[in-house]
C-alpha positions as CSV (number, residue, x, y, z in Angstrom):
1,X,33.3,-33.2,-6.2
2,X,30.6,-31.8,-8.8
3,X,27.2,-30.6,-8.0
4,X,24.4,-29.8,-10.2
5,X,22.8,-25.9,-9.1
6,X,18.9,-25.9,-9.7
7,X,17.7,-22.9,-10.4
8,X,14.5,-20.7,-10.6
9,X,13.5,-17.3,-11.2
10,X,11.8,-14.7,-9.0
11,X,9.4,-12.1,-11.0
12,X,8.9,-9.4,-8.5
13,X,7.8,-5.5,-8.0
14,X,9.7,-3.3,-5.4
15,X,8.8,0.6,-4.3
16,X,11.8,2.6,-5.2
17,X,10.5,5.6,-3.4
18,X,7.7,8.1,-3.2
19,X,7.4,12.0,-2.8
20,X,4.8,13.9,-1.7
21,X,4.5,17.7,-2.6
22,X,1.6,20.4,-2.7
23,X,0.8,22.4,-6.1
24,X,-1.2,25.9,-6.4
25,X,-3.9,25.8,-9.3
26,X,-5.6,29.6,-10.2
27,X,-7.7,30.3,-12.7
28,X,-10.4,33.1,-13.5
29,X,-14.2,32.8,-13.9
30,X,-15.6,35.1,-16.3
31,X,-19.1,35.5,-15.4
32,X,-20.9,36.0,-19.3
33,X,-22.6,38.7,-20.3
34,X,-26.0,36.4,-20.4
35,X,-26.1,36.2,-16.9
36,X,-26.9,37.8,-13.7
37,X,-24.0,39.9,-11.2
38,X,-23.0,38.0,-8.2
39,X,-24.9,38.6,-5.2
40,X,-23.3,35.4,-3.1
41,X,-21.3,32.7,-4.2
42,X,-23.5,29.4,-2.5
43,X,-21.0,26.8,-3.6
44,X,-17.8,26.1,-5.0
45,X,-16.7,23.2,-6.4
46,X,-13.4,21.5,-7.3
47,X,-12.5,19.0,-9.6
48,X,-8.7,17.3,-10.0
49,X,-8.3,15.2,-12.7
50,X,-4.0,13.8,-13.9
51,X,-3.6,13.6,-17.6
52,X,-0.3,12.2,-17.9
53,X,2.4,11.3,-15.6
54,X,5.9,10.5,-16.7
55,X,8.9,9.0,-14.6
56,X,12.2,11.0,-15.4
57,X,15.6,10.5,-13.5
58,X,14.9,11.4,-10.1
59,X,11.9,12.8,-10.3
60,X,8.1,12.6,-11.9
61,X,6.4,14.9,-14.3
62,X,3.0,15.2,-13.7
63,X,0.0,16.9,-16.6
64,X,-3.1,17.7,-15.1
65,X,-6.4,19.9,-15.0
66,X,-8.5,21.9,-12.4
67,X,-12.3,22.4,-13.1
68,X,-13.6,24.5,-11.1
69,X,-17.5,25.3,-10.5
70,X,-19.0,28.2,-8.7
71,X,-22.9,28.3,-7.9
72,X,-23.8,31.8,-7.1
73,X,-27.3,33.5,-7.0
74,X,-28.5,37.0,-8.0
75,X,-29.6,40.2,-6.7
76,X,-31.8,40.4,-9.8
77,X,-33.6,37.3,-9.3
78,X,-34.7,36.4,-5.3
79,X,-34.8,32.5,-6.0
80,X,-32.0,31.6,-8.9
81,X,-28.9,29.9,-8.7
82,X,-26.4,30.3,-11.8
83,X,-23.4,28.4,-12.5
84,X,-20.1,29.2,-14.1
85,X,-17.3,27.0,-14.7
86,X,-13.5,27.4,-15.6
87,X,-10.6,24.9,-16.5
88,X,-7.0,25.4,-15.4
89,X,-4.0,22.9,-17.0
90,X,-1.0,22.6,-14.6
91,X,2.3,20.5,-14.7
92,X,3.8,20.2,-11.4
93,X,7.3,18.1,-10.5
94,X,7.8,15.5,-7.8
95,X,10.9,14.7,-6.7
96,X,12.0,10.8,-6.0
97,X,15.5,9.9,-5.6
98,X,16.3,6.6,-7.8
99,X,13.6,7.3,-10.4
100,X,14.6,6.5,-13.8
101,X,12.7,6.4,-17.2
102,X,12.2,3.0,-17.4
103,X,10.2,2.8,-14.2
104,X,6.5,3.1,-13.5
105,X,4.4,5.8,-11.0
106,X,1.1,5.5,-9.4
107,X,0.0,9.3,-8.4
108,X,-2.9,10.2,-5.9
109,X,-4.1,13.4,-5.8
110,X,-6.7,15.3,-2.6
111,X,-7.5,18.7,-2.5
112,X,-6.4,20.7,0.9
113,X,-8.0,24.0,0.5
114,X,-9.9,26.0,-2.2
115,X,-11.5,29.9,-2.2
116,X,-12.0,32.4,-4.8
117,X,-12.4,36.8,-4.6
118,X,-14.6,38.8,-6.4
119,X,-11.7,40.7,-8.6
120,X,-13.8,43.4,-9.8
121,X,-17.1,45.5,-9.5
122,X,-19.7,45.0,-10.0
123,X,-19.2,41.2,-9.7
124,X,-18.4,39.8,-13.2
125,X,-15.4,37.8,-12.6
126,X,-14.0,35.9,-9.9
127,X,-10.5,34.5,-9.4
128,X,-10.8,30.8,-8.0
129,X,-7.5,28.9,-6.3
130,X,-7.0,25.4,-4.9
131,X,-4.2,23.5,-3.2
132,X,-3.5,20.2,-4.2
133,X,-1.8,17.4,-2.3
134,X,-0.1,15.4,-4.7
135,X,1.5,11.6,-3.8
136,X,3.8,10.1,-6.3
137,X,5.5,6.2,-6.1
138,X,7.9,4.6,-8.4
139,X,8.0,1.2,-8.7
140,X,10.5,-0.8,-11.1
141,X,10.1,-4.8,-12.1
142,X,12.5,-6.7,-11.8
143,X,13.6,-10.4,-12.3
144,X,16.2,-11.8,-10.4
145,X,17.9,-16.0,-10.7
146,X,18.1,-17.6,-7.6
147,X,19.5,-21.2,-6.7
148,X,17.2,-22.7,-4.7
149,X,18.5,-26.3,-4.5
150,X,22.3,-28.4,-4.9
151,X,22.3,-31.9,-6.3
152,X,25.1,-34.0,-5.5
153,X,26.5,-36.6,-3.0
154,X,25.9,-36.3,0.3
155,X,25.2,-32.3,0.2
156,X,23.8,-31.5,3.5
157,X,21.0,-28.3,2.8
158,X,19.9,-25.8,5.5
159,X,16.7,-24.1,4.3
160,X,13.8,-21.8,5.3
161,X,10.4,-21.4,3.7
162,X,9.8,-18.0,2.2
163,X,6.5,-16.7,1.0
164,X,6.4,-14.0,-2.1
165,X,4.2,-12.2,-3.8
166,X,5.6,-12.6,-7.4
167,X,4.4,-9.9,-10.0
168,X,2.5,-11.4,-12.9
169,X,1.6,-8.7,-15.0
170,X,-0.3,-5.6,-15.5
171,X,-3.0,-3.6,-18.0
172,X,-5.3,-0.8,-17.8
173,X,-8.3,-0.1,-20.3
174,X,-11.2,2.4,-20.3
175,X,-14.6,1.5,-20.0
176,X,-17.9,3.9,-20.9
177,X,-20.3,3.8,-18.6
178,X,-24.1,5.2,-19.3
179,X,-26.9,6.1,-17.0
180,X,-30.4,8.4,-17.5
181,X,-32.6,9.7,-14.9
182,X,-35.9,9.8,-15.7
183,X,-38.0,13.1,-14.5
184,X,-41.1,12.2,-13.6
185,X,-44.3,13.8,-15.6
186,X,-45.3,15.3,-12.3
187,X,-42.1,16.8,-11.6
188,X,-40.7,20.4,-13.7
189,X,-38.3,19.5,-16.3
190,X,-35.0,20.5,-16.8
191,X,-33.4,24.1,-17.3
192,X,-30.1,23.5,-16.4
193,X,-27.4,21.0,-15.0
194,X,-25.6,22.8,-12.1
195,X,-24.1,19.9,-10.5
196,X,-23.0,16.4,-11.0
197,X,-20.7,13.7,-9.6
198,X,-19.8,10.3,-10.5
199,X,-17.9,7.8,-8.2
200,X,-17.4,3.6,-8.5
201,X,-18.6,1.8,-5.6
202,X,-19.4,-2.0,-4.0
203,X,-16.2,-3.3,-6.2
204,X,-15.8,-6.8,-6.4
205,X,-12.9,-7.7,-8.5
206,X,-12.4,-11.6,-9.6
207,X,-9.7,-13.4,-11.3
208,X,-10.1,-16.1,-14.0
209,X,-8.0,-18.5,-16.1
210,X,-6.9,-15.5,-18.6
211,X,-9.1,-13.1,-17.6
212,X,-10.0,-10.5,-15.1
213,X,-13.7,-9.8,-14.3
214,X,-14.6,-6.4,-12.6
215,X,-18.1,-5.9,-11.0
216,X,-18.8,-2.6,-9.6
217,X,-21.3,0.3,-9.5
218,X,-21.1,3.7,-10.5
219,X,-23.5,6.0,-8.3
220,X,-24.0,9.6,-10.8
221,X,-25.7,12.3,-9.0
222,X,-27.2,15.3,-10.9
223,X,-28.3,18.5,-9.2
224,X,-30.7,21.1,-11.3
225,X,-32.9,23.8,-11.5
226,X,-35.8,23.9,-12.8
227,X,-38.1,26.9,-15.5
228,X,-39.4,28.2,-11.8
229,X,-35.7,28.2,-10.5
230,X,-36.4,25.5,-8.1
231,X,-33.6,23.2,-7.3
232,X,-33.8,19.5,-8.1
233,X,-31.9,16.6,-7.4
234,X,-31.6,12.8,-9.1
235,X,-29.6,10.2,-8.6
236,X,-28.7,6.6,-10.5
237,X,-26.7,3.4,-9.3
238,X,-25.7,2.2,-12.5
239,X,-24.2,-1.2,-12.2
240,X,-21.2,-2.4,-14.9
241,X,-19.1,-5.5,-15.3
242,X,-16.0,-5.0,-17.4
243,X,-13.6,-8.3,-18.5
244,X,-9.9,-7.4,-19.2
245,X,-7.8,-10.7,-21.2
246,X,-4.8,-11.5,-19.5
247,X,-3.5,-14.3,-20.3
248,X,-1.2,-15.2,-18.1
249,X,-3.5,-14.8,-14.9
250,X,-5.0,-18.0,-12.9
251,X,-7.7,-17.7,-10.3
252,X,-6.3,-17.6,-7.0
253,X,-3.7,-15.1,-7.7
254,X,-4.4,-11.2,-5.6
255,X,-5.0,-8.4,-8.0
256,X,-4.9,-4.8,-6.6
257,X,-7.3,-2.6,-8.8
258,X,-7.9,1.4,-9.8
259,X,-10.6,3.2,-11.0
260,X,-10.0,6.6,-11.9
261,X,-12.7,8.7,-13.4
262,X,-11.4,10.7,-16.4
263,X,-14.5,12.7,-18.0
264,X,-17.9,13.0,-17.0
265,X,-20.5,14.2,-19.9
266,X,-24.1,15.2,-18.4
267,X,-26.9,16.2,-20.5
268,X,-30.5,17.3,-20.7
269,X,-32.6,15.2,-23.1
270,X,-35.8,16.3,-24.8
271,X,-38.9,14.1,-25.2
272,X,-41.2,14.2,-28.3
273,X,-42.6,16.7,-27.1
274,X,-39.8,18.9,-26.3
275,X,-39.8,18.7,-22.6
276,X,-36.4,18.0,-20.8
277,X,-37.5,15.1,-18.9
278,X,-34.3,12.9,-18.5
279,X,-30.8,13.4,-18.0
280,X,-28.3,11.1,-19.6
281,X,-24.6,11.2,-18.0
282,X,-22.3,9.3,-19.7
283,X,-18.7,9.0,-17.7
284,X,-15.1,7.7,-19.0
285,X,-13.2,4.7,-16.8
286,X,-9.7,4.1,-16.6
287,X,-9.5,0.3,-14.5
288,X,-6.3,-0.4,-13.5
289,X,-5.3,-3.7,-12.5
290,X,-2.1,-5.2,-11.4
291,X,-2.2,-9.1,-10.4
292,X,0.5,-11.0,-8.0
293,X,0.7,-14.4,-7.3
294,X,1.9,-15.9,-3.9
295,X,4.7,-18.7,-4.2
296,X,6.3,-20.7,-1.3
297,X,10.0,-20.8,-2.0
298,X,12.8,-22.9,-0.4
299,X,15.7,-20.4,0.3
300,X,19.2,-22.2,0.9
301,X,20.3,-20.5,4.0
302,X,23.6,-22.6,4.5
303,X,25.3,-26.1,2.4
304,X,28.1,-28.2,3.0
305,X,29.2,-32.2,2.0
306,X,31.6,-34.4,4.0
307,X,33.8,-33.4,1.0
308,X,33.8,-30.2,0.4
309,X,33.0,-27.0,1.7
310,X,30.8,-24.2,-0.2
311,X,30.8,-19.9,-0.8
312,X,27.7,-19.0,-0.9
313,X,26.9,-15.4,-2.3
314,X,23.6,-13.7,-1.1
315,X,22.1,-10.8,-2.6
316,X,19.4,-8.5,-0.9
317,X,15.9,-8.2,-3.1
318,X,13.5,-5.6,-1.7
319,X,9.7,-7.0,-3.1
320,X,6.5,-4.9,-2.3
321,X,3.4,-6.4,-2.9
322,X,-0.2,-6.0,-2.2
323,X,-0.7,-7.7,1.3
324,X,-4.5,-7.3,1.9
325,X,-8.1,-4.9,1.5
326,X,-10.9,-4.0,3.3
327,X,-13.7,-1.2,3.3
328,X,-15.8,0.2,6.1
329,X,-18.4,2.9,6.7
330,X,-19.1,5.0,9.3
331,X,-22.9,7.0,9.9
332,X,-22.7,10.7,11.0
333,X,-25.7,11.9,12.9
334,X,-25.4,15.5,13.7
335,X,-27.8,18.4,13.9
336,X,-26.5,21.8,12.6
337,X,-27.2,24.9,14.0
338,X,-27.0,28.3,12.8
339,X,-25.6,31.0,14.1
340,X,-27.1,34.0,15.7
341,X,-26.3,36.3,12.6
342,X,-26.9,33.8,9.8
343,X,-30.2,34.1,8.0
344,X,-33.4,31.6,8.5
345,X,-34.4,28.7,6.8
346,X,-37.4,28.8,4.7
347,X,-36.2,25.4,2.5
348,X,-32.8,23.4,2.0
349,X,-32.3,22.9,-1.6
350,X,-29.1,20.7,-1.6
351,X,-27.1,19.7,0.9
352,X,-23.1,19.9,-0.8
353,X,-20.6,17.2,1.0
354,X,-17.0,16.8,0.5
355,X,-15.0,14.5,2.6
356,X,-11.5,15.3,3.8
357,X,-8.8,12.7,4.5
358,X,-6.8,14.4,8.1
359,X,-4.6,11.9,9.1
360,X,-4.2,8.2,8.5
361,X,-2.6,5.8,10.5
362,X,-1.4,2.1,10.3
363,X,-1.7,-0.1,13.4
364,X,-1.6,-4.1,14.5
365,X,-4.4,-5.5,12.1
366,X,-6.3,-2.1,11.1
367,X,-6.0,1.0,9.3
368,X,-7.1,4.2,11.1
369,X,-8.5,7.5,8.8
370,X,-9.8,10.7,10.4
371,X,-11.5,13.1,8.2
372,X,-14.1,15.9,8.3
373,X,-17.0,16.0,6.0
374,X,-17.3,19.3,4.3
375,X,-21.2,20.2,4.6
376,X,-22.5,22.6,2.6
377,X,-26.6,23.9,3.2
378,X,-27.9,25.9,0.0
379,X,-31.4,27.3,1.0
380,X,-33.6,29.8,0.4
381,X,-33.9,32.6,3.0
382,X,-37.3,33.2,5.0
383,X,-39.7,35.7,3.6
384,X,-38.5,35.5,0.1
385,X,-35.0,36.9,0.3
386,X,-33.2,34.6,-2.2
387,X,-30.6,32.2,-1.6
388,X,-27.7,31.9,0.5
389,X,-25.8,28.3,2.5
390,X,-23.8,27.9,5.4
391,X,-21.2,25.6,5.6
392,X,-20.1,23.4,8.6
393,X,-17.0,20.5,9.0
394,X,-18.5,17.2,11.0
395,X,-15.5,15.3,11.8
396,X,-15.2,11.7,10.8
397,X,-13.6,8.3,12.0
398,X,-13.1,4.9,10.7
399,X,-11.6,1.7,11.2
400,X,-10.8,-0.8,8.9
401,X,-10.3,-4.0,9.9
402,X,-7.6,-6.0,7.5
403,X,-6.0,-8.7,9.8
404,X,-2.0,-9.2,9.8
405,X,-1.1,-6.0,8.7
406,X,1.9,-4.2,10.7
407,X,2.8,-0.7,10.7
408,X,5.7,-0.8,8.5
409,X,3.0,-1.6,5.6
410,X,1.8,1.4,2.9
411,X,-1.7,2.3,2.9
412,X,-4.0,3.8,0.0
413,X,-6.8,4.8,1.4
414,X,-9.9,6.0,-0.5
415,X,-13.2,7.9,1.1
416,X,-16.6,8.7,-0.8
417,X,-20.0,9.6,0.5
418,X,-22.3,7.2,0.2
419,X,-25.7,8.8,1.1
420,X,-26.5,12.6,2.2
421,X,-29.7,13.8,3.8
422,X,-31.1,16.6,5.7
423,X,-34.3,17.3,7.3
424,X,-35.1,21.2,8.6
425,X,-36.3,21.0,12.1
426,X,-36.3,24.4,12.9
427,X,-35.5,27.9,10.7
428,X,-31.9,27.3,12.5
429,X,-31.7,24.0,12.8
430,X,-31.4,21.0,10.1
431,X,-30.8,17.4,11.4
432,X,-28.2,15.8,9.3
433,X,-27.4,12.3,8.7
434,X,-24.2,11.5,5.9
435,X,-22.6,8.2,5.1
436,X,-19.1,7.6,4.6
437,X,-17.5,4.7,2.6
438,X,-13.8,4.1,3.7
439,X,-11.7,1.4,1.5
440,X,-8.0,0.9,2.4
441,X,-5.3,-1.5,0.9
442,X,-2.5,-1.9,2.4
443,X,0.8,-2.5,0.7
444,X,4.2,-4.9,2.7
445,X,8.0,-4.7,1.8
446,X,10.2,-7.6,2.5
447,X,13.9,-7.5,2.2
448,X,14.6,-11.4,0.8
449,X,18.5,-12.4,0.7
450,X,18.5,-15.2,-2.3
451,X,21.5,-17.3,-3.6
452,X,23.1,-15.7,-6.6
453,X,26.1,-18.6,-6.9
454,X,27.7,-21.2,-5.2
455,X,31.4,-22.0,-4.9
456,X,33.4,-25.2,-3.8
457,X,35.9,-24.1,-1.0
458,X,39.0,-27.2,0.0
459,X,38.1,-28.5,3.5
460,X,41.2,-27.6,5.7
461,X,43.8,-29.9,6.6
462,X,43.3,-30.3,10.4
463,X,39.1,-31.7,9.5
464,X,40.7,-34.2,6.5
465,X,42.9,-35.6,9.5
466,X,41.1,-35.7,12.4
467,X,40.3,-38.8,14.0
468,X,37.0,-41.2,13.7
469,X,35.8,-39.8,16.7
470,X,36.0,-36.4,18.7
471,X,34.8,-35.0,21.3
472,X,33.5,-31.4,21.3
473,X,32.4,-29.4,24.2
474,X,29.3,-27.4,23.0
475,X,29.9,-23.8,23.1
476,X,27.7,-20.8,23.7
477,X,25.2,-20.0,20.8
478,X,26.7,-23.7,19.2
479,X,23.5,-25.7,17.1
480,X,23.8,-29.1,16.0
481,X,24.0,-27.6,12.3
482,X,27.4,-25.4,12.9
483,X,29.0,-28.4,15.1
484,X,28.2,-30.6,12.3
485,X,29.7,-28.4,9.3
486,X,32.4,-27.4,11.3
487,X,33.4,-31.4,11.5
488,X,32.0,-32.1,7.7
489,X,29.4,-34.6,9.5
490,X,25.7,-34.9,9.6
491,X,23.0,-34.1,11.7
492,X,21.7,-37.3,11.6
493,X,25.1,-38.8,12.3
494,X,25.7,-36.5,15.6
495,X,21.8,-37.4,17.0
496,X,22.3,-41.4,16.1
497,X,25.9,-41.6,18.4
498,X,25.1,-39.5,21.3
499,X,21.4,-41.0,21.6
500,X,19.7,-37.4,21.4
501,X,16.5,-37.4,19.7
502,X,15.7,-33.4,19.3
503,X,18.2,-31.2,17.3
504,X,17.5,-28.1,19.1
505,X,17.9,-29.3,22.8
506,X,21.6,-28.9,23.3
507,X,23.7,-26.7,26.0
508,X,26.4,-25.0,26.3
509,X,28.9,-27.4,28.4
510,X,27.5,-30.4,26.7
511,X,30.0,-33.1,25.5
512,X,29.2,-34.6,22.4
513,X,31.0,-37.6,20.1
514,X,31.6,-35.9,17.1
515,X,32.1,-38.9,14.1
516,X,33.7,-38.9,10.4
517,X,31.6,-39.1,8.0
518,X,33.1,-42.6,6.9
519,X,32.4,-44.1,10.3
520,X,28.7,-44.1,10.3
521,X,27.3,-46.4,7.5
């Protein structure tokens, strides 16, 4: 007997594993001759930025930087606040069993801890360290033939219904992204830039016959000091829309999208008359997208004909796919209060914040992140004593709601601050109010079993011979599908002679008229 095979193919993307390892960054800040000694370090800031990342056998080789900013002030100047900056270059190896060149990496990077020591005296150089958390996945595409249907005479077809997420394609590109904020002609110009930060918010990410369309905004912060050493800070929500051509792309289809921000350029601009009255920060984007599309597949679970039996020979596919995304944000309303021994406020300058992922944790329909928010107070000190800050950790919580999702899934999670402020209610006590952004994806793997081929197998002797009619006593675990291959019969055929109308109700103990094939017409 000769059947026709239909086949299709199956596109798909599936983790081959991930490692997760810490690397130590130094480097030394050489304070320049130009400036002031140390007196107290008020801030320091971190900055990890990958360059490259390369998939090798068993393992990924990662290139990246460390900038690192300190703010100090002087004991030669009551009110000041310098800066000095260094860049460290480090390459650092994660290990993931069943990497191989061919393969591509997604890394994600947090800092865990950062400090610095005065090295000599007096102060003119300071060595600086930072541990980073780095996350490394490998993922390989793959394409795999499946059968998915048999065409012949009377073949009898068992299938289920199996949603995927098939991978469509990828591309990243880099996008400029501009912004200038005006100082107002009431306001001290510019001296220096001491601070600034960039991040890509409210992303809304939309897919189009051949094209994706990406809407977001990049908030850039700047913090300065002015000719009178007073601290100043701006801020500009610069919105962007950036189209990437992918032809093969259709709307409906899920796109799971990164934005990674590789350079940041901040500068003071002079007017005609030669007053620094605006700030233009221009910052480099690397968007990322990857784009799925979800097919509903008919998967041959079991086949057989009144003339023939069939092999059928499974293989296991592992797909991982993007399952669903959500954001959330959560207020912190805390007042902070100095210590006994820690010197009184006369004025907050800037308030620093850094958030801190602590945990993360996948659950029935939500994703869980705990955090603390890093807060940072730089003020000047009561009867004219210069500058100093006081740092305090306000813990954080945050719930994002993305419904279906299990806790075998992945999770990326990301977490920004989306608005600081601070008012002084006392010379010890400042009333704090911070708000933090949470997004989360979250990522599912399915282990499929598709049908790789398909192989007549002679029906035995005893079935060939047996008569128009048995009778079969229905065993333990039996269904209407086994009894009916077993006997190279139908369903249909089984339900019609013993007058039963559903499939599934059968019992063990049961009689049933079991016919040949040829009998029914």
């Amino acid at each position: 007997m000769s059947v026709e095979l239909i086949r299709d193919m199956i596109n798909y993307e599936k983790l081959i594993g991930e490692g997760i390892s810490q690397t130590m960054v130094n480097g030394d800040i050489v304070i320049p001759e130009r400036n002031p000694e140390i007196a107290k370090v008020l801030n320091m800031d971190t900055r990890v930025s990958i360059l490259s990342s390369e998939v090798v056998e068993d393992r990924i080789i990662i290139e990246g930087k460390m900038d690192f900013d300190i703010l100090y002030s002087s004991s030669d100047d009551n009110r000041g606040i310098y800066k000095v900056s260094a860049t460290s270059n480090f390459t650092h190896n994660i290990q993931v069993p069943g990497a191989l060149p061919r393969m591509s990496c997604k890394i994600a990077t947090n800092i865990e801890h950062k400090d610095y020591e005065p090295i000599n005296a007096p102060t003119k150089k300071i060595k600086v360290n930072a541990v980073v958390n780095i996350k490394g996945m490998v993922y390989e595409k793959e394409a795999a033939e499946t059968i998915v249907d048999i065409k012949g005479e009377d073949v009898q077809i068992l299938k289920d219904k199996v949603r995927v997420d098939e991978y469509v394609g990828d591309n990243s590109q880099q996008t400029i992204i501009k912004g200038k904020i005006e100082i107002p002609e009431d306001m001290e110009e510019v001296k220096d830039i001491l601070k600034y930060n960039v991040h890509i918010h409210k992303k809304d990410v939309s897919v189009y016959e051949g094209k994706i369309v990406v809407n977001a905004c990049a908030l850039m912060e700047v913090v300065y000091d002015t000719r009178s050493n007073d601290i100043k800070h701006g801020e500009q929500d610069v919105a962007f829309t950036h189209e990437i051509e992918m032809p093969e792309v259709k709307p409906g289809m899920k796109c799971d999208e990164n934005f990674r921000i590789d350079d940041v350029i901040c500068t003071p601009v002079e007017n005609e008359a030669g007053e620094k009255r605006a700030i233009e920060i221009e910052a480099g984007v690397s968007i990322g997208v990857k784009v799925f599309m979800t097919r509903e597949m008919e998967n041959i679970i079991d086949a057989y004909s009144s003339q023939a039996r069939y092999e059928i020979e499974k293989e296991n596919i592992k797909v991982t796919s993007l399952f669903g995304e959500n954001s959330d944000s959560q207020t912190i309303k805390e007042r902070i209060v100095l210590p006994e021994d820690q010197e009184p406020i006369d004025v907050v300058k800037y308030m620093v914040t850094n958030p801190i992922i602590t945990d993360v944790k996948i659950v029935e329909d939500k994703v869980i992140v705990e955090g603390v928010v890093n807060c940072s107070l730089m003020y000047t000190v009561t009867d004219d004593r210069g500058m100093t800050s006081f740092e305090e950790e306000l813990p954080f919580k945050s719930t994002v709601e993305i419904p279906g999702t299990r806790i075998d899934m992945i999770s990326e999670v990301d977490v920004n601050i989306e608005h600081a402020s601070h008012d002084k209610v006392s010379q010890k006590e400042v009333d704090i109010k911070i708000i933090v952004g949470c997004s989360a994806k979250v990522f599912y793997k399915i282990n499929m079993d598709i049908v790789k081929s398909v192989v007549e197998a002679e029906i035995p002797d005893n079935i060939k011979n047996m008569p128009t009619i048995v009778i079969y006593m229905v065993q333990p675990n039996d269904t209407l599908w086994k009894i009916a291959k077993k006997y190279c019969t139908t369903v249909e055929d089984i339900l019609k002679l013993n007058d039963l109308e559903n499939p599934d109700h059968i019992e063990a103990g049961m009689k049933l008229l079991i016919p040949k094939k040829m009998f029914i017409k």
